[in-house]
N, C-alpha and C positions, 0 to 999 in steps of 0.2 A: 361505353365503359372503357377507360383508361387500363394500359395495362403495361406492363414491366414495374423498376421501382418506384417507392414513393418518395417525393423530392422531398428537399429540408422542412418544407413550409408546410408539405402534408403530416410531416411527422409532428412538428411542433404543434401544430391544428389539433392533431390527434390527443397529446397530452394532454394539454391545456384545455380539452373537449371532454374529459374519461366522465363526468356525469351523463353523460349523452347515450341516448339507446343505440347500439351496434348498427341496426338499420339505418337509425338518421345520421349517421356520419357516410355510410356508406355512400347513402343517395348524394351528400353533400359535397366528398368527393369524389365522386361517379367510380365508386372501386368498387370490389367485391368483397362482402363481409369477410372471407377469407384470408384475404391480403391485409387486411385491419387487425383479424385477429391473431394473424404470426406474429406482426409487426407487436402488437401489445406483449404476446409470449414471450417474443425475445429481449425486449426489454425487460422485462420482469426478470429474466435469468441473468441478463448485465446487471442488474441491480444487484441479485444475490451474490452474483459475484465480487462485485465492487465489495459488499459487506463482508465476505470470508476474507476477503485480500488485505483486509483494512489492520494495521497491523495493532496487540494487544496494547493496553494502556499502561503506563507507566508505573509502578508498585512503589509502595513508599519502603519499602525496603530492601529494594536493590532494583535497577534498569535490566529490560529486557533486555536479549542480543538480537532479538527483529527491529528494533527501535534503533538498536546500536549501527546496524545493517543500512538502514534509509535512510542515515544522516552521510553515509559515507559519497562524497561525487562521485557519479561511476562517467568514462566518457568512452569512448570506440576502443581506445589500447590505453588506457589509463585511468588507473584509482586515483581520487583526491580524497586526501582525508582532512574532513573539516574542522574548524574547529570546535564546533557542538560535539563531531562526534571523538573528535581527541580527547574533550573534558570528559564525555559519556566513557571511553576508555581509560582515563584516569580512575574513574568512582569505581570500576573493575579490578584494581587492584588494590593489595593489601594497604592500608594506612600505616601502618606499625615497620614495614619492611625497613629494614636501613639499607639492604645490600641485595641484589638478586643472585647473589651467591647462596649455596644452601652451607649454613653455618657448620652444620656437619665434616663439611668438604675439606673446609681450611685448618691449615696446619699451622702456627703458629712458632716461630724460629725462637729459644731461647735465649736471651743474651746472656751470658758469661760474666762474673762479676770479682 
């Protein structure tokens, strides 16, 4: 019986096998049902995983900011901001704005006549 890990070929074996009863792969790879059956566990929890991580889908009335997030390049010391997600930060802000001033603020100088 083989023993440490199971190589690439055993694992792919294994998927591409999962109708197969637990014994007959065992015998087939000379492993121990037990080492089959972590190996299937943990895949199954990579999968769920993969599915919580998977980010929400797109609403038709207004983009997420996890959507916003994954468009962004990230590199070792540096942000790149794409242009996907440039536009996505466009649709973030007001349409209507003329000024990013708060209208409030400004004072407006009379002229004299």
């Amino acid at each position: 019986m083989k023993r440490g890990q199971l190589s690439k070929e055993e694992k792919l074996y294994i998927l591409s096998n999962t109708e197969k009863d637990l014994k007959t792969l065992a015998v087939e790879l000379d492993r121990s049902e037990k080492v089959i059956v972590s190996f299937i566990e943990e895949t199954l929890k990579q999968e769920k995983a993969k599915e919580a991580s998977t980010p929400a889908p797109v609403e038709e009335d207004g983009p997420k900011m996890a959507v916003f997030q994954d468009l962004i390049g990230k590199r070792s010391n540096a942000t790149v901001l794409t242009k996907a997600a440039s536009e996505l930060g466009d649709s973030f802000t007001k349409k209507n704005s003329n000024s990013r001033f708060n209208s409030r603020s400004i004072y407006k100088i009379k002229n004299d006549k």
